[in-house]
C-alpha positions as CSV (number, residue, x, y, z in Angstrom):
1,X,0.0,0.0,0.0
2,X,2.8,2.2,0.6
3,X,4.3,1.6,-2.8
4,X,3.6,5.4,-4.0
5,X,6.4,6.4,-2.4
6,X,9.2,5.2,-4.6
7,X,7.1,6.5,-7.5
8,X,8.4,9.6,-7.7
9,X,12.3,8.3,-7.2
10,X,11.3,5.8,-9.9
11,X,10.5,8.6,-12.4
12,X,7.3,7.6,-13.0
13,X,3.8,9.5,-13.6
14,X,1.1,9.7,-10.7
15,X,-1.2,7.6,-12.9
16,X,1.7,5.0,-13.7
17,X,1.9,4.8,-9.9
18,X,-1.2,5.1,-9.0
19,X,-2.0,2.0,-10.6
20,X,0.8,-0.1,-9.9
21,X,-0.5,0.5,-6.9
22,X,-3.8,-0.2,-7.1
23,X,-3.4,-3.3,-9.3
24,X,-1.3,-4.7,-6.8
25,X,-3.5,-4.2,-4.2
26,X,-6.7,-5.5,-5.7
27,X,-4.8,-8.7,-6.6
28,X,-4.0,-8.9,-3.0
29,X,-7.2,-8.3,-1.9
30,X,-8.9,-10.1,-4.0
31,X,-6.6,-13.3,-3.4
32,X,-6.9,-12.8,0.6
33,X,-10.3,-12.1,0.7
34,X,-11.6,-15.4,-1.2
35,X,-9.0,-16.9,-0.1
36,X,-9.6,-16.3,4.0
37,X,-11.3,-19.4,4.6
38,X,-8.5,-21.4,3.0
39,X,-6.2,-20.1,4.6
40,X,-7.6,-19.8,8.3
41,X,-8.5,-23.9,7.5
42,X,-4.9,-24.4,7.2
43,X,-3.6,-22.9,10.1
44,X,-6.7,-24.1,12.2
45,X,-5.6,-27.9,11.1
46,X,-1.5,-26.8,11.2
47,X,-2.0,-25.9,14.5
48,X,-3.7,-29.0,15.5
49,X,-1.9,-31.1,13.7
50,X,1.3,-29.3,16.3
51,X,-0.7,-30.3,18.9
52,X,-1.4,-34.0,18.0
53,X,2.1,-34.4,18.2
54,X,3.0,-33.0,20.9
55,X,0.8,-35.1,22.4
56,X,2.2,-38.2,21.0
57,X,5.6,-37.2,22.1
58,X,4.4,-36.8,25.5
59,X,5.1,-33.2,25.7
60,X,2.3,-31.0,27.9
61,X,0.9,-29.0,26.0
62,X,0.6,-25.1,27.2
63,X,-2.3,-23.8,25.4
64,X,-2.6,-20.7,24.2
65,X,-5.1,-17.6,25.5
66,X,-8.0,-17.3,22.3
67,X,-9.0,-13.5,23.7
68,X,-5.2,-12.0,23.6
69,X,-4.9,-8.4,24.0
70,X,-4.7,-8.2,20.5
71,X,-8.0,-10.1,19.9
72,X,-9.8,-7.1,22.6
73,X,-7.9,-4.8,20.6
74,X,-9.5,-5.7,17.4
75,X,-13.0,-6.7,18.8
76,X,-12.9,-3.2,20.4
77,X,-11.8,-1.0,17.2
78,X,-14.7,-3.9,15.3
79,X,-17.4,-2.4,17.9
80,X,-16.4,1.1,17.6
81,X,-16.5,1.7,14.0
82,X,-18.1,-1.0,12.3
83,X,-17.8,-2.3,9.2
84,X,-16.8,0.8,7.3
85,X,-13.9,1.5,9.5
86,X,-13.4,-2.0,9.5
87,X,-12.9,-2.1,5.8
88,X,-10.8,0.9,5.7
89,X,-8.3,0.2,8.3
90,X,-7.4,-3.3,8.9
91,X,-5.7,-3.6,5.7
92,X,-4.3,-0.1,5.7
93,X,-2.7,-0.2,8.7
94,X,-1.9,-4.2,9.5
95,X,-1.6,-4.9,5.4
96,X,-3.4,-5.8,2.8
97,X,-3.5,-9.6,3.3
98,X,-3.6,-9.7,7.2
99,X,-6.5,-6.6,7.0
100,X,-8.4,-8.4,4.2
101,X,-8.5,-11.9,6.1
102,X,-9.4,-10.2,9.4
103,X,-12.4,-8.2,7.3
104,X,-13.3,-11.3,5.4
105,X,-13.8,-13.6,9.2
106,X,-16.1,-10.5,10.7
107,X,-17.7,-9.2,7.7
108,X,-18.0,-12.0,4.8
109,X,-21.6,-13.1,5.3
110,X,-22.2,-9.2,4.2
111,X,-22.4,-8.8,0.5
112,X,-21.0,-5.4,0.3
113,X,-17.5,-6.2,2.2
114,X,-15.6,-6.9,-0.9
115,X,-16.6,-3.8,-2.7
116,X,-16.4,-1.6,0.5
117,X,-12.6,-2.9,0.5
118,X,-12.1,-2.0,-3.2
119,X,-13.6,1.6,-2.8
120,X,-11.7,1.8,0.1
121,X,-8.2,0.6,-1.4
122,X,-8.6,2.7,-4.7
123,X,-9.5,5.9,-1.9
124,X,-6.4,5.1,-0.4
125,X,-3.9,4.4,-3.2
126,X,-5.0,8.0,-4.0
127,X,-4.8,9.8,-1.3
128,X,-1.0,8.2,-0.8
129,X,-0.3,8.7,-4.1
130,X,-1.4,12.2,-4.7
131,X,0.3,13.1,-1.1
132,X,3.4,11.3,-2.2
133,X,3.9,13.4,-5.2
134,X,2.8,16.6,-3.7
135,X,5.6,16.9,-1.1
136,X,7.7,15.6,-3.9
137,X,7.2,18.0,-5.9
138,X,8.2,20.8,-2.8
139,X,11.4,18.7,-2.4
140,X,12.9,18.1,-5.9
């Protein structure tokens, strides 16, 4: 997401960068969002799979705290904002594919999630972009 910013190094236009960025993104999204339940199957059955032998071995097995203080963290920012804040955030500020699995397990029963995180990723390429090459332009 924070591509723009060797755009102007690069030599390139703001539309060249612009979407660079945005096609990467979308592609990210696109794959992390569909591809959310895949992946949280995964680690759901990796981290069994851990624990099933660790059991074998004999091991004890410490388990692990489900509501971390990053879980009330996210459940709180969930509750404050909702799902538009939700969408425009999480993969801001955590990435694109971490933010985009996170929206897909809260929000993926809602039909407009997707597009909400499209709108919201083309706003944002944007408004980096255009920033990025406005204070370029005051420091070349």
């Amino acid at each position: 997401m924070f591509t723009p910013l060797l755009g102007p190094a690069s030599g390139l236009t703001f539309s060249e960068t612009f979407f660079s960025c945005i096609s990467g993104g979308l592609v990210a999204a696109t794959l992390f969002y569909y591809g959310s339940s895949y992946f949280m199957k995964r680690s759901l059955e990796r981290h069994n799979r851990k624990l099933e032998q660790a059991r074998k071995k004999g091991k004890k097995i410490k388990l692990k705290r489900k509501f971390t203080r990053t879980n009330r963290w996210i459940i709180k920012i969930k509750q404050r904002v909702g799902i538009y804040g939700v969408t425009w955030m999480f993969p801001l500020f955590l990435s694109i594919p971490l933010g985009t699995i996170i929206v897909a397990k809260f929000y993926k029963h809602q039909q407009q999630t997707f597009l909400l995180v499209v709108l919201f990723l083309i706003l944002d390429c944007f408004l980096i972009t255009g920033l990025t090459y406005l204070f370029a332009d005051w420091t070349l």
